[in-house]
Each structure stands twice: as C-alpha cells, then as structure tokens.
C-alpha positions as CSV (number, residue, x, y, z in Angstrom):
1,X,94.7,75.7,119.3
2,X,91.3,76.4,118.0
3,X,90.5,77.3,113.9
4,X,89.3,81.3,113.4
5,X,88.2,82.1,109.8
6,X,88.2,85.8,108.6
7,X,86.2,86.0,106.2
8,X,86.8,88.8,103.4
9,X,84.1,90.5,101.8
10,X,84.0,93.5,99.2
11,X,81.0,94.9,97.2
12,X,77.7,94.1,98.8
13,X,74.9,93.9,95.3
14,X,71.7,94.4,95.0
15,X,70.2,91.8,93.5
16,X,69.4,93.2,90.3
17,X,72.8,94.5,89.7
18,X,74.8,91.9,87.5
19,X,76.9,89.3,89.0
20,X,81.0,90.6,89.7
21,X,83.8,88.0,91.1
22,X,84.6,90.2,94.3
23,X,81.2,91.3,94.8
24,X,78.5,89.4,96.8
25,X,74.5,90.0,96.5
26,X,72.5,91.3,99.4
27,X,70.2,88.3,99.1
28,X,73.3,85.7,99.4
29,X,75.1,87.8,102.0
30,X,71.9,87.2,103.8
31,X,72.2,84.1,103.5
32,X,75.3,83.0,104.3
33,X,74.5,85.3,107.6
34,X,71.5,83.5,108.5
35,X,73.8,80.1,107.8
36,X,76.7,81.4,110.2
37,X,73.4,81.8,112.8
38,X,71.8,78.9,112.6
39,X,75.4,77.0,113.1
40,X,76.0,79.0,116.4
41,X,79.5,81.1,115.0
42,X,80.3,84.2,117.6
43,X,81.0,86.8,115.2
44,X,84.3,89.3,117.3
45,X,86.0,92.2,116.6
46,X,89.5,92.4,116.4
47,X,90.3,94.5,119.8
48,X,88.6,92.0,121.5
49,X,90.9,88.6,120.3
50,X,92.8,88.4,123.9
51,X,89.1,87.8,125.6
52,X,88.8,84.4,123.5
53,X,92.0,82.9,123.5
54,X,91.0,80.2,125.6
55,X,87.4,80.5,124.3
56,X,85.7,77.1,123.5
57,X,83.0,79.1,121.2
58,X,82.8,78.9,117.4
59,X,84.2,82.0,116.3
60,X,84.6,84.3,113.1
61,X,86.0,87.3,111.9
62,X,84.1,89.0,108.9
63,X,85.8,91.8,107.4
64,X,84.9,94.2,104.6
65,X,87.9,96.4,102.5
66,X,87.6,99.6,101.0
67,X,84.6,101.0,103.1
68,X,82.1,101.6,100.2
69,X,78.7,103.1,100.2
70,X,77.0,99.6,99.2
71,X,78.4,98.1,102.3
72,X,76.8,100.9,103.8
73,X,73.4,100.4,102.6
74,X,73.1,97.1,102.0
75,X,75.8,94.9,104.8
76,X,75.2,97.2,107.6
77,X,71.3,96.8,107.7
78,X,72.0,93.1,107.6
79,X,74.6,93.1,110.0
80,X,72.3,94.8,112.5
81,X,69.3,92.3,111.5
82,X,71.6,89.4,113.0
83,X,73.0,91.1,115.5
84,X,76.8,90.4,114.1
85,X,79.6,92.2,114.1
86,X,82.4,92.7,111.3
87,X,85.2,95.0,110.5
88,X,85.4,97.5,108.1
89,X,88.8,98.8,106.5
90,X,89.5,102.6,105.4
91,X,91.7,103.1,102.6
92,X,92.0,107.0,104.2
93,X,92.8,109.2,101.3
94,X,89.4,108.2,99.3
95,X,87.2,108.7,102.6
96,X,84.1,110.8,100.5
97,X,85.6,109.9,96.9
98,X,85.4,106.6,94.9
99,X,87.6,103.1,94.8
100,X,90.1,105.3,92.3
101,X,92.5,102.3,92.6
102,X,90.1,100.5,90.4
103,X,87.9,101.7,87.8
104,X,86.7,104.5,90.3
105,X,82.4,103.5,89.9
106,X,82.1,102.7,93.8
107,X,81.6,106.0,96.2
108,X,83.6,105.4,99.6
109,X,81.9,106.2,102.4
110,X,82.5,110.1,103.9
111,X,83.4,111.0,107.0
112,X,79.8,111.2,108.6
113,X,78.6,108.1,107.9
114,X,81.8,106.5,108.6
115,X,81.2,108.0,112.3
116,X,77.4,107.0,111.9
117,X,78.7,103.3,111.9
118,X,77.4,101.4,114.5
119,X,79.0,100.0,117.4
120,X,78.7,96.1,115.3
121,X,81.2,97.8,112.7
122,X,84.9,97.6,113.9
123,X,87.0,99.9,112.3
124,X,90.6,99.4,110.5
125,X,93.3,100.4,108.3
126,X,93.5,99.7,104.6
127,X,96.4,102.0,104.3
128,X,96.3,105.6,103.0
129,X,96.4,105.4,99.5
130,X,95.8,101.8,98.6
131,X,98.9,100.7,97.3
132,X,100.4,97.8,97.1
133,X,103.0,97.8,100.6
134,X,105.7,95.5,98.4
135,X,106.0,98.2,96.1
136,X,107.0,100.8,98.3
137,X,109.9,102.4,100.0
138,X,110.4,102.0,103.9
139,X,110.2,105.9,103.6
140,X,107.0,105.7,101.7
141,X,105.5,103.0,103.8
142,X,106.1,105.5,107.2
143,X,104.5,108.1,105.1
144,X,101.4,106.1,104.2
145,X,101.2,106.1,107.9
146,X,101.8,109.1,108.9
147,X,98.9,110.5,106.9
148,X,96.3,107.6,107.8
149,X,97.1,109.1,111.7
150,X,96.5,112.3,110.5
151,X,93.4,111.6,109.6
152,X,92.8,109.6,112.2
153,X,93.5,112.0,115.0
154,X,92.0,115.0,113.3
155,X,88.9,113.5,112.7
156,X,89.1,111.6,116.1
157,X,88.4,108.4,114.8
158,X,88.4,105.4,117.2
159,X,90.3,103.0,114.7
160,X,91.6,99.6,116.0
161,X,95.8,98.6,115.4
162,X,94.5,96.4,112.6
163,X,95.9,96.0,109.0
164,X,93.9,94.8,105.7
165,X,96.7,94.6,103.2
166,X,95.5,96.5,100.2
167,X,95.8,93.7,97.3
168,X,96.6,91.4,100.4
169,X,100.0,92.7,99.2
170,X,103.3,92.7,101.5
171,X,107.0,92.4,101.1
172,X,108.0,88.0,101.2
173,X,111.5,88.5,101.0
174,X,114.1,89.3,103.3
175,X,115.5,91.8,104.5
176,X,112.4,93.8,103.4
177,X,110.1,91.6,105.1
178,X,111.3,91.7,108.9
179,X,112.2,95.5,108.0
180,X,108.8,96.2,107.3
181,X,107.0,94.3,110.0
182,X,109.2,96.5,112.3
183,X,107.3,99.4,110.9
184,X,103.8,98.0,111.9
185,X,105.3,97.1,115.0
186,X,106.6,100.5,115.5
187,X,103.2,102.5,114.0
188,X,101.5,99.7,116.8
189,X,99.9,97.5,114.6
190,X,98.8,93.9,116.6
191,X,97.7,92.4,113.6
192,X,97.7,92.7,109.8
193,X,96.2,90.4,107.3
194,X,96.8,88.9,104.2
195,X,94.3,86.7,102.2
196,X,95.8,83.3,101.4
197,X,92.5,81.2,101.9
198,X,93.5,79.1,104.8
199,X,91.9,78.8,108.0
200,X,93.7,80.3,110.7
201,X,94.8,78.4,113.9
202,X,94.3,80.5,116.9
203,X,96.3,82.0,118.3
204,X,97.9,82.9,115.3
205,X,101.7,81.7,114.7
206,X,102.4,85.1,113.0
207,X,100.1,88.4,114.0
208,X,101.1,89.8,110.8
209,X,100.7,87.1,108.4
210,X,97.0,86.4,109.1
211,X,94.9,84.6,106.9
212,X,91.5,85.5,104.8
213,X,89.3,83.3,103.0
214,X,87.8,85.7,99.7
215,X,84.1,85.4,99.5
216,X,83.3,85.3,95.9
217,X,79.8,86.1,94.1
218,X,79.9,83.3,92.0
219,X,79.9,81.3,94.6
220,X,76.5,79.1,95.5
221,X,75.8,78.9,99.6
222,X,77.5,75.5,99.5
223,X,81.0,77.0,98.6
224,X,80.8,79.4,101.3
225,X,79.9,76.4,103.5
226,X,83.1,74.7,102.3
227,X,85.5,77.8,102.2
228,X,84.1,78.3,105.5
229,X,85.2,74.6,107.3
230,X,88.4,74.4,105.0
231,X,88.9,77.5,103.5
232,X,90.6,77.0,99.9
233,X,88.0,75.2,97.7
234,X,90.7,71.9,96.4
C-alpha cells in the first residue's frame, strides 16, 4: 500500500491581510505549490482514485472547504499557474451568501463562478447547511441531502460522490456510526473525509473515514514539508 496525503486548505490571504490559523497567504500557498512541483507529487481528483491504485507515482489530494471567493481569486490562478488540480467543497445553502456558520465576513462563491471553475477544480459536498453531521438526526442528515441534490440537479452541477465533513464532524459511536455510513452509502457517497492529520495508506482501510492533514497559516514552508511526509507535527 502506497501513503496519499489530502491536504486541507481554507482561506487563501493576500499577503497584506493579517495572519489567521485556518487561513493560508497567497505568497506561501505558492510556495508550498511550487515545493509539491519541484518534488514531482501528481496532484488527482477524487473520481479518478481507481486509475492509481496500483500507481507507483507520488500522489496528493488538495482540497479546499467552504468554496469562498478568496479561493477564487487568489488559489485558482495558482492552481492553473502549476498546472494542479484540487477539490473544492460546497456547503450548498450559502452558494452566493457568506461562511454564516462562522462570523459570516467571507462571500461564498455564487452559482456562476462556481460553473466558471475550471476543469483543475473537482467539485464536492460539504453538506447543505454546514452542520455538524454528529449532531443531527438520521431524518435530518437525509434531509441535508435531499436539498444539496436539489441543488445539484437544478442547477446541473457535475459534483463528484465525495464528502468533506463540515467541522470534520461525524457520529464515533455505535449504532449511530454504521447507521449513518449507510446513509452515505445509500445517497452514493464513495468517499467522505474527516481530518485527523495522519497520512493515509492507499487504498484506504475505510472510504469514509479518510484522513486530512490541516494546512495552517502559521506555519513556515518547513512545517508543511513535515506535515506533508508525516502528517501530525509530534
């Protein structure tokens, strides 16, 4: 079995704005870009996973929650300057409003310039109103569903069976745990990830229990390095 990191990005800053925990600035996300380059990693998109099973290549996953209008301007040049490609989660109820699960200062992206993506940028779900799944009801988790395919569909969005938890938040205790992976089994959903920091064997023992290593702006270049070979810094 081969290691995959997913890598988990928020906020993209420019470098003037100040410095926040979950947010990264444009000039180090460069960086860290030009660093995954120069050490040959294949950057893949969920929907094509079965291709590299057997794949001797350096791979890694880069994915991006909440689908704001920073990542917008500032990733998505970048991704296309390096040719990589990443994976970009819709929370579906805020498409054209703001991160309203937080403070409510970051615009989400609307509904054109979601389909204005290019064809680097994967697309995902992030649920439909970014709550925490553990929290909810099976009825309100089928709900949460129901609406994100509503959206889906009646904006005919190509979206791949791919989960971001929202808070990287799921039910760990049984029964609600196995009764809750049969719903994204049943709403065909092939993989779902937490965040956990570890570096994911591939394939993965559990398709819903995937790992993501947080990229931090605090963090110097030689952090990422690390998180990046062994994911959790200690």
């Amino acid at each position: 079995m081969k290691k995959l990191p997913l890598l988990m990005y928020h906020n993209i800053l420019k470098n003037t704005d100040k410095p926040a925990p979950y947010s990264v600035k444009v000039e180090d996300f460069e960086k860290q870009l030009r660093y995954l380059q120069q050490k040959g990693y294949k950057t893949i998109h969920f929907k094509e996973l079965d291709q590299y099973s057997n794949s001797k290549e350096r791979l890694v996953i880069l994915t991006f929650d909440d689908m704001t209008i920073n990542q917008l301007e500032l990733a998505v040049p970048l991704l296309v300057k390096y040719n990589m490609k990443a994976s970009f989660f819709i929370p579906f109820f805020y498409i054209g409003k703001s991160d309203e699960w937080n403070n409510g200062t970051e615009p989400i992206m609307s509904l054109e310039q979601i389909k204005s993506l290019p064809a680097l940028i994967e697309l995902g779900y992030h649920s439909y109103l970014h709550r925490p799944y553990a929290s909810l009801t099976p009825e309100e988790v089928e709900e949460d569903f129901i609406l994100s395919k509503q959206i889906i569909d009646n904006n005919q969005l190509e979206v791949s069976s791919v989960l971001a938890y929202p808070f990287g938040n799921f039910p760990r205790k049984e029964p609600q745990k196995s009764l809750f992976f049969a719903q994204l089994k049943k709403h065909n959903i092939q993989y779902a990830l937490r965040i956990g920091n570890k570096i994911n064997a591939f394939p993965f023992k559990n398709n819903y229990e995937i790992n993501r290593i947080d990229i931090k702006g605090s963090e110097k270049l030689f952090l990422f390095k690390w998180k990046l070979a062994f994911g959790k810094l200690f």
